[in-house]
Structure formats: structure tokens, C-alpha cells
N, C-alpha and C positions, 0 to 999 in steps of 0.2 A: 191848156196853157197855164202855168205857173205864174202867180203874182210878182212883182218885187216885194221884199220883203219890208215891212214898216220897221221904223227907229223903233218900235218896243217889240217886234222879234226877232232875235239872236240869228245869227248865220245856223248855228246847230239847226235849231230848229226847220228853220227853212228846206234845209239839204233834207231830213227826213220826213218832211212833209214830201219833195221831189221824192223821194224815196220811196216810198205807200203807193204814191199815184203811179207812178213805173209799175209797179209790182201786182198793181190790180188790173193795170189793161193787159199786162202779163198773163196774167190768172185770165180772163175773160176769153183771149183770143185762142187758149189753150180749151176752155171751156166750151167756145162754140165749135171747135174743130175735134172733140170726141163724137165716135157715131152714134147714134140712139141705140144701136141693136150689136147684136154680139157678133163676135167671129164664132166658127164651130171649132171644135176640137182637133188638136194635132196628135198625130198627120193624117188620119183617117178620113177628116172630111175636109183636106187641103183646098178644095176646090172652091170651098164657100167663104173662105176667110178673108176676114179685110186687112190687107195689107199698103202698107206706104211702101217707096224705095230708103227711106230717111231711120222709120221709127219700127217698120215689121208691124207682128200682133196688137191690136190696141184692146185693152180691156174698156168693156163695153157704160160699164157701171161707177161712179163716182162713189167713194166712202158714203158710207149711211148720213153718219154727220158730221157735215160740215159746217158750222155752223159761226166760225171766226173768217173775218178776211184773210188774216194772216195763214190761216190753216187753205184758205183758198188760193192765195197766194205760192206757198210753201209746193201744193200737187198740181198746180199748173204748171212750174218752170220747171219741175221732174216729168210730166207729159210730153213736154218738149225735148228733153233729153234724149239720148241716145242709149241710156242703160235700161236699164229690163231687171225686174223683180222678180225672181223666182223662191216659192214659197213653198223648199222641199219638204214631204211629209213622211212620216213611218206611224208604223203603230209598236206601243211601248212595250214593258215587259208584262202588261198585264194580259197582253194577247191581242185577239180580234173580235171582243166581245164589244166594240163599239164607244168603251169607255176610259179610252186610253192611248188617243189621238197625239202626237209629237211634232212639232213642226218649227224650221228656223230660214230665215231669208238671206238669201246667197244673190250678189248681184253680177248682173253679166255687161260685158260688154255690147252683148247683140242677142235681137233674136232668134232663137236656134228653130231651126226647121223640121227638125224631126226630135224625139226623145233620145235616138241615138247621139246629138251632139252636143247633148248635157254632159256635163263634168263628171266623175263620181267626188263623194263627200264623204264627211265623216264626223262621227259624234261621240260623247263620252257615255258608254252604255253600262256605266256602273254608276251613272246617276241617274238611269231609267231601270236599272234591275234587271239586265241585259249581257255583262259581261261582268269580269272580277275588279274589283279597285287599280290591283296591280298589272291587270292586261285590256284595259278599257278600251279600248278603240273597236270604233264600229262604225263599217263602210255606208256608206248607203250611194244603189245604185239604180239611177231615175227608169222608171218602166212604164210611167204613161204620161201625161202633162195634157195640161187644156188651160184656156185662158181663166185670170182669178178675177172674178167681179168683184171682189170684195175693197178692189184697189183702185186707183185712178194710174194715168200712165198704161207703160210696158208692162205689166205682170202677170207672170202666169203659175199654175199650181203643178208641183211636179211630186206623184206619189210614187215611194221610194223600196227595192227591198232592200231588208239589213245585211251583210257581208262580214265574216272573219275577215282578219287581214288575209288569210289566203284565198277570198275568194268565195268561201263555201257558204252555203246560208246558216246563221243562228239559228238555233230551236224555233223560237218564234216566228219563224218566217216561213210562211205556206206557200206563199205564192211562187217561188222559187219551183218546186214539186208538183205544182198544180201547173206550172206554162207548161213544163213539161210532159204531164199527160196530156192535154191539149195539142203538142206537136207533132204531125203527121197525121192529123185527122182532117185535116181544114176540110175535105170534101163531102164529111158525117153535117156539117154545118150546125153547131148544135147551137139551141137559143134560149136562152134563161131568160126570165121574168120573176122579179122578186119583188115582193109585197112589204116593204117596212114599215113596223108599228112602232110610232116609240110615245113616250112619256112624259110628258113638262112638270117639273117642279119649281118651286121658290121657298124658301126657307122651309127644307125639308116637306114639305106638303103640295100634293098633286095641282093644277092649275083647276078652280070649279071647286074647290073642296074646302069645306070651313076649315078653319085653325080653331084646335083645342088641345088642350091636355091631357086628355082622358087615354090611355092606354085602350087597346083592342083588347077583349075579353079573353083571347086566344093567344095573346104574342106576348113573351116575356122580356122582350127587349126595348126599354124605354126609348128606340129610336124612334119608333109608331108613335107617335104625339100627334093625331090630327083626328079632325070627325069627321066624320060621314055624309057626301052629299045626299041627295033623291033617288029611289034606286036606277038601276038601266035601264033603258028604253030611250029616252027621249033626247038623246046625245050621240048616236050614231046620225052623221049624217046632217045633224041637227043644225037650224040659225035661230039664231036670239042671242042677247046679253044675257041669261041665265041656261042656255045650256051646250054654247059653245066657247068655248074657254083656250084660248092660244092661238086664235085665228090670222094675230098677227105676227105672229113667229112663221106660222107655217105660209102665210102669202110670202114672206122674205125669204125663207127659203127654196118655194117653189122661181121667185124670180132670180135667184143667184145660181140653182143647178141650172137653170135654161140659157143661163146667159154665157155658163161655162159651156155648154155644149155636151149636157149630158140628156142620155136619152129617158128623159122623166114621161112615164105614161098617164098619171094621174095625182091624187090627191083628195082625200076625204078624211072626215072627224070618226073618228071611232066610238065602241059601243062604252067605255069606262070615262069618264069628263078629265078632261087633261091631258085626252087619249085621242094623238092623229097616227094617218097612211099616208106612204106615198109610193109610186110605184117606179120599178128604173126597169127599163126594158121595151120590149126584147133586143137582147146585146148578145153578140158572136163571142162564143168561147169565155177568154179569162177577162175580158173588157167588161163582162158584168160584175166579177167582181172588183175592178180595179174603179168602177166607177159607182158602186155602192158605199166604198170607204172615202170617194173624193165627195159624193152627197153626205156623207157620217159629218167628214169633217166640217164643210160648209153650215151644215145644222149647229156643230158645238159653237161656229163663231158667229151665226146669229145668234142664239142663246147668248150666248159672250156680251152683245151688244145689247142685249134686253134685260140682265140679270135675271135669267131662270138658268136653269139646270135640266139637261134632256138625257131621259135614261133608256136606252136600249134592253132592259132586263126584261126578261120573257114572265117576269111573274112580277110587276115592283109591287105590289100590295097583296098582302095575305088574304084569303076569305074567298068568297064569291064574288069576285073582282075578274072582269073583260084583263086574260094575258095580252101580251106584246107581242107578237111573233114574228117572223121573217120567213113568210111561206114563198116556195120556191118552185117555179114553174118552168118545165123543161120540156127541149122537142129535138127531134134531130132530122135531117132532111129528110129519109123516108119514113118517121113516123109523121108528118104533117101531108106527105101525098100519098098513105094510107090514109 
């Protein structure tokens, strides 16, 4: 209950006092009515998802930090809302080497129930290095979605291919050619498991690794500006504050692919310091891929939220240096009942 207001404060005043306390029991009843645990993935695992008749998919996860009222205020009365965040994704024109992730948020009226009743969209692909200045437009057409924990509310992650206006897929775009060997096989059942290693930095330098100046005796490119940890050995796998280095990057991202509903088999520190795993799998046909690049993205925007930098490059440091790789494990129904 609201006070009356005394002679020495203004009516203004008062009204936005009334104003704060509305908007925080706002925020609160929206707060305790998100669920602890995620929906799974559409439409694949329709069966598991939590659904209201009001609001549809509910993202499971609140922003990392929220750390103002007002900001707690602001994604409680969008939770309560009717619209839905969808945070369509492409990969740019540098390809799908993991380091050139694209993405912009399109809101919906409702939520859609399958990938099929997403909209198609469109982007300017001569400021991605994708099409010419004078013919830039570039489709993008939704092909998988799963809920985004990265948000509070309705939102979900929709990863996209690129489109000519007629339809056809750009250069860049694989995926387009790859569903299509994939169709007409559904009975071969084939199952990928893939292994990704990737790499943490911060200003230019691996995570675990001193900063220095000193150029590598072998590299002629003053972009090498860092020394040398301990050698390898004791960082595979490893716990301690000196020889596991980004452990909380990768707890954040192991809880945002789970929460999305991807099928994450594992996670471990690798044998180079700065250097983690994590595994997506086993996934049917092209769904391995389409949910290796929704785990890509999710990593660049933890990283995002920590100030480091995470590189996919299968060699990032010269020498006798533990590679990155992305080994890939494959079966198909009668090779696993041989």
C-alpha cells in the first residue's frame, strides 16, 4: 500500500514512486511463473515442451545479468506478453568455418509450432560479403528453431539458409545440397557425433597463457605477441586455478545448449590451456549439422557476455601446440547391427 504523500513531496514524485512498485510486483509474478527447466526442441521433441494456452514456448533461462530493477522490470512485462523473440541466424560470407555467425531479431505475433510457420526474411548481403552493393538482398529461410535461453520471455533461435531472390541458394550456403542428399534415405538412419574443440582468447592471447611481447622465434607476424605457458600435460582434463583456464565460459555454455534442447553428449578441457570439448550428438542426418552451428552460435554469445574471444581454427597457435579439431563420427543403421 502506498503512503499519502507529505507537504514536502510533489505529486510527480509520488505517481513514480506508485509507478516502480507496480512494475516490480510486475517483474516478480512474471519471475516466479518462468519454469526452472527447458522445453526441448521444435518440432522434433514436441512431446516434451511446456506449453501455456496464452504464451506457447517459454524460454527457460533468464538473461545472465540482470542486475537493475528496472531491467527486471522491463523482461517481466515482455514475459507476460503475447509476442515471441525470434533470433534468426545465417552464417556470413566468410563461410562455415565457425567465425562468422550473423544474426537479427524478428518479432512474432505467436508461437509458431513448427519451423515450417516461420516467415521467410531478408538481409543486406553486401554488407556481409554475400551479394553485389547494387543487388543485395538476401532471403533467409528458417530450417530449424529451438527455444533461446539466452532471453527471458517467448524466444526462440531460428537458424536460417541464405536465398537468391529466386529462391536458389547462394555460394555459401551448404546446407541447401546437403538436406538434399540426405532425402530419401531416412531408412540408412545415419548418426553423426561430432567432437568440437575450440579456443578462448582475450586480448589477443590464449586463456592460461602469459602476456608478453616477445615474438615466437619461428612467426614472422607481429600478431604472435604472447609467452609461453608450462608445457602439455597437465591441462587435459585438468582442475585447479593454474591449469584450467575458461571453465566458466564453458559451464555457461554447456547450460544454454541443454536448455535449448540440443543433444550435448559431453564436455572436457583439452590437452593445449585455453583449450575445451564438447560433444553434439548422436543426431539423425542434417540435424547434426544444423545443431553444431545453433551450439557455434550460443558459445560466440557467451564469449560475448564475458569479453573473450572463441576461435574455431584447427591450428590457432604455431609450433607444437594441442590443434582444434572437429572430429566426426558416423554410423548408419546396418553398420551399428554389424
Amino acid at each position: 500500500h502506498a503512503a499519502i504523500p507529505s507537504t514536502h513531496e510533489t505529486m510527480a514524485t509520488f505517481a513514480l514512486k506508485l509507478l516502480v512498485a507496480c512494475s516490480l510486483v510486475v517483474s516478480s509474478v512474471a519471475f516466479l511463473s518462468t519454469p526452472a527447466f527447458p522445453a526441448r526442441t521444435l518440432p522434433q521433441q514436441a512431446s516434451s515442451q511446456r506449453l501455456t494456452p496464452s504464451l506457447g514456448l517459454r524460454s527457460p533461462i533468464l538473461p545472465a545479468k540482470l542486475s537493475s530493477s528496472s531491467r527486471r522490470s522491463i523482461n517481466g512485462a515482455l514475459s507476460l506478453s503475447a509476442k515471441v523473440k525470434a533470433e534468426y541466424i545465417w552464417i556470413g560470407g566468410r563461410g562455415g568455418g565457425g567465425d562468422d555467425y550473423r544474426s537479427k531479431t524478428r518479432i512474432l505475433n505467436k508461437m509458431p509450432s513448427s519451423v515450417e510457420d516461420l516467415p521467410l526474411w531478408n538481409y543486406d548481403g553486401s554488407s556481409t560479403g554475400q551479394a553485389p552493393g547494387e543487388d543485395s538482398e538476401v532471403y533467409l529461410k528458417p530450417a530449424f528453431m529451438c527455444p533461446d535461453p539466452t532471453r527471458s520471455g517467448d524466444a526462440i533461435l531460428v537458424l536460417c539458409e541464405m536465398l537468391n531472390p529466386d529462391m536458389t541458394p547462394i555460394p555459401t550456403n551448404t546446407r541447401t545440397g546437403a538436406a538434399k542428399i540426405f532425402e530419401g534415405h531416412e531408412a540408412e538412419e545415419p548418426w553423426f557425433g561430432i567432437e568440437q574443440e575450440y579456443t578462448l582468447f582475450q586480448d589477443g592471447v590464449p586463456l592460461g597463457w602469459p602476456k608478453s611481447g616477445a615474438r615466437p622465434f619461428d612467426a614472422t607476424s607481429p600478431l604472435y605477441q604472447f609467452g609461453y605457458p608450462g608445457e602439455q600435460g597437465p591441462y587435459y582434463c585438468g582442475v585447479g586455478f593454474d591449469v584450467s583456464f575458461g571453465r566458466n565460459i564453458m559451464e555457461e555454455h554447456l547450460d544454454y545448449c541443454l536448455a535449448a534442447g540440443l543433444e550435448i553428449g559431453g564436455t572436457n578441457g583439452e590437452v593445449m590451456p585455453g583449450q575445451w570439448e564438447y560433444q553434439v550428438g548422436p543426431c539423425v542426418g542434417i540435424d547434426a549439422g544444423d545443431q553444431l552451428h545453433i551450439s557455434r552460435y550460443l558459445l560466440h554469445k557467451v564469449c560475448e557476455e564475458n569479453g573473450v574471444v572463441v576461435s574455431f581454427d584447427p591450428k590457432p597457435i604455431p609450433g607444437n601446440w594441442n590443434g582444434a579439431g572437429c572430429h566426426t563420427n558416423f554410423s548408419t543403421k546396418k553398420m551399428r547391427e554389424d
